[in-house]
C-alpha positions in Angstrom: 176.3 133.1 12.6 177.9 136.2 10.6 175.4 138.8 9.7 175.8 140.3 6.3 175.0 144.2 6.5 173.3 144.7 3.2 172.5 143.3 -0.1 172.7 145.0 -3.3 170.6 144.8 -6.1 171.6 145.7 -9.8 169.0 146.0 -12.1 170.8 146.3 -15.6 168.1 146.3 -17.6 164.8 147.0 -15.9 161.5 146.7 -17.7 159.6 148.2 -14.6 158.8 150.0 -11.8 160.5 147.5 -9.6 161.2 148.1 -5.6 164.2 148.0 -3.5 164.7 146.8 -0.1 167.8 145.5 1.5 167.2 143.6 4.7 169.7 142.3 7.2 170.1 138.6 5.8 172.4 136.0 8.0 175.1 134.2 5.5 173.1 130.7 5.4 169.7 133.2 4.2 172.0 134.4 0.9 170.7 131.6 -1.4 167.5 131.3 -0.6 167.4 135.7 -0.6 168.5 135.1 -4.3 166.1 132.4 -5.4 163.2 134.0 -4.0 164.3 137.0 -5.6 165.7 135.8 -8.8 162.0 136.0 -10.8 162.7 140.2 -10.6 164.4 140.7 -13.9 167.1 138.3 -12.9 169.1 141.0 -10.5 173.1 140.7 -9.9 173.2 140.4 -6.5 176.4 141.8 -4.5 177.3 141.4 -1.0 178.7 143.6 1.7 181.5 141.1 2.7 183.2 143.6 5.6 182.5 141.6 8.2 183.7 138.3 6.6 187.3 139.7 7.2 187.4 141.3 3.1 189.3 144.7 3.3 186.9 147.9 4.0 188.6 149.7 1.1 187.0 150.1 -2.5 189.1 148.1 -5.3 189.2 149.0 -8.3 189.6 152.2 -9.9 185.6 153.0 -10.9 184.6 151.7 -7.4 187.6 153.6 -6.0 186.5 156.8 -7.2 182.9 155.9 -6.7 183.8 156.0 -3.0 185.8 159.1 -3.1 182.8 161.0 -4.7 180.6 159.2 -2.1 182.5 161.1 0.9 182.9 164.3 -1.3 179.0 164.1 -1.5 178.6 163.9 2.5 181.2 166.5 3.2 178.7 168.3 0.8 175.5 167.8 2.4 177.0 169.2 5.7 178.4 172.1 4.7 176.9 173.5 1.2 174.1 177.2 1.8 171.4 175.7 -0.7 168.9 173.3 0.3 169.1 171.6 -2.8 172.7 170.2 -2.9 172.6 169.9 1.1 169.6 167.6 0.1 171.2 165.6 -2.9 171.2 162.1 -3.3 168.7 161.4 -0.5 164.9 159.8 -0.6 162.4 161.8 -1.3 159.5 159.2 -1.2 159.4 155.3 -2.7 162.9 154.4 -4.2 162.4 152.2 -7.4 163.8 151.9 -10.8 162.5 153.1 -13.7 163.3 153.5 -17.3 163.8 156.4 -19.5 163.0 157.1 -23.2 166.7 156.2 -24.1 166.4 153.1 -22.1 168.3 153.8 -19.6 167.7 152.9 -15.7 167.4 155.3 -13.1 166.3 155.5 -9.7 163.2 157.5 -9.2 162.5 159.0 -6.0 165.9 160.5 -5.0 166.5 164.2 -4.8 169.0 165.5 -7.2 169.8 168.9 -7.2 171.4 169.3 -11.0 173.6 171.8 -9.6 177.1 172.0 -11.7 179.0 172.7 -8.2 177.7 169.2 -6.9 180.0 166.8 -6.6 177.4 163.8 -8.1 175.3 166.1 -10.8 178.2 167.9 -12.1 180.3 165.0 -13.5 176.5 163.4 -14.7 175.9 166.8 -15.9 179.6 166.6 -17.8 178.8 163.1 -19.1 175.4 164.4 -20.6 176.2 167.6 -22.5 180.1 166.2 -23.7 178.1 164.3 -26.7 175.9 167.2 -27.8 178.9 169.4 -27.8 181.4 167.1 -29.7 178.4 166.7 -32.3 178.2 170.3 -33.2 182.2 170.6 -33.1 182.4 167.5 -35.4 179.7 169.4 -38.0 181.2 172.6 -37.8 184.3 170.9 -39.1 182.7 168.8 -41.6 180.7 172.0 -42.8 184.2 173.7 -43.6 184.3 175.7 -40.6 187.1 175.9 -37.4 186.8 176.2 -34.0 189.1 178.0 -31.1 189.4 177.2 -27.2 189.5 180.5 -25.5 189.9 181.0 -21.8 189.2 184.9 -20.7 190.0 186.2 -17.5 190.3 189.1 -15.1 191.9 190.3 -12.0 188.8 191.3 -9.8 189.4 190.1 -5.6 185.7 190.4 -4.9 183.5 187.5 -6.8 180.1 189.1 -6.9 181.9 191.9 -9.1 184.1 189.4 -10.7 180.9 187.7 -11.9 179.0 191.0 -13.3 182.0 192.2 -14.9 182.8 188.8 -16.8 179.3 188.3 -18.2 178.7 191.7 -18.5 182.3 191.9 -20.6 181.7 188.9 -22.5 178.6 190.6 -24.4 180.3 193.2 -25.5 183.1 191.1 -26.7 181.4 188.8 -28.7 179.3 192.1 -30.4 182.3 193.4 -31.4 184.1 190.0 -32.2 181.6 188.7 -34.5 181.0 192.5 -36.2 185.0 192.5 -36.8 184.5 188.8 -38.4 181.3 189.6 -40.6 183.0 192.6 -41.9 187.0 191.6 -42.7 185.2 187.9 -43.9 181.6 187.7 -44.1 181.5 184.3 -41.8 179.1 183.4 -39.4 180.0 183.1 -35.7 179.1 181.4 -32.6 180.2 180.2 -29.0 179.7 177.8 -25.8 181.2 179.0 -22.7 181.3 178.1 -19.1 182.4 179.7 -15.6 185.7 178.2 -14.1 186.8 179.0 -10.7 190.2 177.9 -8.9 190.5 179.2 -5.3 193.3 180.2 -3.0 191.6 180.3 0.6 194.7 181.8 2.5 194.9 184.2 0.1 192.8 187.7 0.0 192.2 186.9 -3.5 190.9 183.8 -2.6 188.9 183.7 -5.4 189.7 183.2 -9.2 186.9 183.3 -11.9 187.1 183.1 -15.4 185.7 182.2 -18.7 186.4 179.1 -20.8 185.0 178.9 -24.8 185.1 177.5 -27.7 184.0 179.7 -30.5 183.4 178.5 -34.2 184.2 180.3 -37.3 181.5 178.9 -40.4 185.0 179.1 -42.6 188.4 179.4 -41.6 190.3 182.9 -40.7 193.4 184.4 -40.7 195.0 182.9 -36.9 197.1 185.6 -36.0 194.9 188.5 -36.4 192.4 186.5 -34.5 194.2 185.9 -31.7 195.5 189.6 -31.1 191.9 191.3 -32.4 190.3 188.7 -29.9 192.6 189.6 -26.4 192.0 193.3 -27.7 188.4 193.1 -27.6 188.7 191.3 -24.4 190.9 193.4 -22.8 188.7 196.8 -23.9 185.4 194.8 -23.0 186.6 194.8 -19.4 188.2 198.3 -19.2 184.9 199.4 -20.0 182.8 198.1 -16.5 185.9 198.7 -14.5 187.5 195.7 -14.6 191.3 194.5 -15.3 192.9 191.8 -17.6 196.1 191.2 -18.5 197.1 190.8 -22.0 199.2 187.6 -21.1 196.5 185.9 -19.3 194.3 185.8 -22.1 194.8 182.7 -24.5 193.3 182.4 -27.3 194.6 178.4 -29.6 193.0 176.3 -32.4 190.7 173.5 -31.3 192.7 170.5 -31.5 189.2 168.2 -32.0 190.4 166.0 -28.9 187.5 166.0 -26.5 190.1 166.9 -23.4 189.1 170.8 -23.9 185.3 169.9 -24.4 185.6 168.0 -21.3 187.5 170.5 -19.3 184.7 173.2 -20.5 181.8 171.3 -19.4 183.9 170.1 -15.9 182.8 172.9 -13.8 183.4 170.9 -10.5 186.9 169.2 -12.5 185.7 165.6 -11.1 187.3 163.8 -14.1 190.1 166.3 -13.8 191.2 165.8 -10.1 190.1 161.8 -10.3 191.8 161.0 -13.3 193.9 162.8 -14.9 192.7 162.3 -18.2 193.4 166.0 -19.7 195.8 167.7 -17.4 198.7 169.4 -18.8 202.1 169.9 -17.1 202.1 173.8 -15.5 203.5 175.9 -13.5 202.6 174.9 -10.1 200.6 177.2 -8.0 198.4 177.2 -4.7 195.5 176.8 -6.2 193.0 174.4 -6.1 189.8 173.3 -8.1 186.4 173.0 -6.5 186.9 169.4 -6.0 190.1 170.1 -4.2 188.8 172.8 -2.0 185.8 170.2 -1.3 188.5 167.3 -0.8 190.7 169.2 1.9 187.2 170.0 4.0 186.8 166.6 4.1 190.6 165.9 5.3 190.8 168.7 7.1 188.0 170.8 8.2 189.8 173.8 8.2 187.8 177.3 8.6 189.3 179.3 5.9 188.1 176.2 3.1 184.6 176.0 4.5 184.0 179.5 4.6 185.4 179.6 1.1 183.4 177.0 -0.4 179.7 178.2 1.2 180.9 181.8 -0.2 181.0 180.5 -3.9 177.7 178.4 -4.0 176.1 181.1 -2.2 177.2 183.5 -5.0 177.5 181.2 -7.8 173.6 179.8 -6.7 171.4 181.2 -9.8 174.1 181.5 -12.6 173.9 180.0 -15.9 176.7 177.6 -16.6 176.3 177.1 -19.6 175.6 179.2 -22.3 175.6 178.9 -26.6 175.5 181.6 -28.7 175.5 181.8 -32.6 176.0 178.9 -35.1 176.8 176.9 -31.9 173.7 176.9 -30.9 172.1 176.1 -34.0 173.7 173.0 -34.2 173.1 172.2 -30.5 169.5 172.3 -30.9 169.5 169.8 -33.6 171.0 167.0 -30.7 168.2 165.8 -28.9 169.0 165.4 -25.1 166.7 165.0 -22.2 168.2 167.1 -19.1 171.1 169.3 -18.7 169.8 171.8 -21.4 172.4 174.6 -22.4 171.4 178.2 -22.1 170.4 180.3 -25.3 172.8 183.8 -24.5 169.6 185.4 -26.3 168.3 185.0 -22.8 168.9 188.0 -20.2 170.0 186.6 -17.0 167.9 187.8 -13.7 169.2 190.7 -11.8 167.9 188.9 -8.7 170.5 188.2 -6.0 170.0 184.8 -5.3 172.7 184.0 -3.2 170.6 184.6 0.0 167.8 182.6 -0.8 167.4 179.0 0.4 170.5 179.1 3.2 170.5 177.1 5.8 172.6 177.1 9.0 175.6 175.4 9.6 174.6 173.6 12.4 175.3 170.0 11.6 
């Protein structure tokens, strides 16, 4: 008699706290196992047909890339510095399905580590705060005002300084920004920004860290002068704590009200971006690779150079806001109620604390 390895249950629309077990079951056992289960909120129940000769890999694209993330999120757990995202994903105590205030199901009792470098909370965390955004961009524009995607960078080698220098650089920018725009206009002002990082392991400059914004105007502006006063201010923000930017590098374009840049902002881990394409653009090609590329090629490959790479960031990177709203943004963020995932008032000092060596583990797994 062929054993089937598990059964899973769906629970589409749970009304409570409802447990989960999946016993080995032979093949004659699978009806019964459904009638004498089917009096718990009707579940859909699935089998793992393996060893009934069905191919081992995923069809579909969803499942497909449900799998991918799956092995992403073990290559993870084996080689990220933090407990928490070595740790996501797995029991904490009892597994069972509840039901948030929205109405949505969830599975309470699993660690989740909310971390925007995770391969799991990242693309959840995307998901979550791509709604809240687009509301505030859609209001802006319906209030009269415009909106610009900026992406700020600089050439720094070492990411601890990289990191300083940005945030520090990015205050003084938007001071002097918004005073140019209240004085030559009299508009209000206000931004969401995230860090981006691509990474070249092989490279000495393996590491490359930047800034992507979009900042809203309450009415619209002259376009040139923005963009050059803009770059300026960037360019002299960063001279100022030692850093250096290229003028060219900057860019600074009109929000076309597409939500490919507000899902490439709030991407930090490009998931959607590596998985399906949905808002690359044809560039130059380069050696780079995204987080989820770097995390990909340990799992292919295991090379040295790409783990030591990847534990560098998250130990750096562990502590930083990655989100943060600013200005008129922000006031129209706070009127879109949303349960986790919060984005970061930039009224709020980041710590001075060096967290990046707090909560390691070994790499002894």
């Amino acid at each position: 008699m062929t054993n089937i390895l598990a059964v899973i249950v769906e629970y589409p629309f749970p009304k409570q706290n409802t447990h989960i077990s999946t016993p080995n079951i032979s093949k004659g056992g699978l009806e019964a196992y459904s009638r004498a289960t089917r009096h718990i909120q009707e579940p859909i129940i699935r089998r793992d047909l393996n060893n009934l000769g069905v191919a081992k890999t995923p069809k579909g694209k969803k499942r497909s890339n449900r799998y991918q993330r799956y092995k992403l999120l073990k290559t993870q757990r084996q080689y990220a510095p933090t407990r928490s995202m070595s740790k996501c994903g797995c029991a904490g105590n009892d597994v069972c399905v509840n039901v948030s205030k929205g109405g949505n199901a969830y599975y309470d009792g699993v660690k989740y580590c909310k971390s925007p470098h995770c391969v799991m909370c990242s693309l959840y965390r995307a998901q979550t705060i791509v709604p809240k955004i687009d509301y505030a961009i859609n209001q802006i524009y319906g209030s009269g005002g415009e909106c610009y995607f900026i992406t700020f960078t600089i050439g720094k080698e070492d990411l601890r300084e990289a990191k300083d220098i940005l945030s520090k650089s990015l205050n003084l920018w938007r001071t002097s920004i918004y005073n140019k725009i209240k004085r030559k206009y009299g508009f209000q002002c206000g931004y969401i920004r995230s860090f981006d990082t691509t990474f070249r392991p092989k490279n000495t400059d393996r590491f490359h860290l930047h800034i992507h914004m979009i900042l809203s105007v309450s009415k619209p502006i002259d376009q040139d002068w923005f963009l050059m006063e803009s770059k300026d201010a960037w360019i002299r923000s960063v001279s100022k704590y030692g850093g250096d930017a290229c003028l060219n590098a900057q860019k600074v374009e009109a929000l076309d009200r597409s939500k490919a840049h507000t899902e490439y902002l709030t991407d930090t881990m490009k998931v959607a971006y590596e998985l399906t394409s949905a808002y690359k653009t044809e560039t130059k090609l380069t050696e780079s690779v995204s987080l989820y590329g770097l995390l990909k090629r340990i799992e292919e490959e295991g090379n040295d150079q790409d783990i030591f790479t990847y534990r560098t960031f998250i130990s750096v990177m562990k502590g930083t806001k990655a989100t943060i709203s600013s200005g008129i943004f922000k006031e129209y963020l706070k009127q879109y109620d949303l349960e986790d995932f919060d984005i970061s008032d930039d009224s709020e000092v980041e710590s001075d604390t060096d967290h990046s060596l707090e909560d390691t583990i070994a790499l002894d797994k």
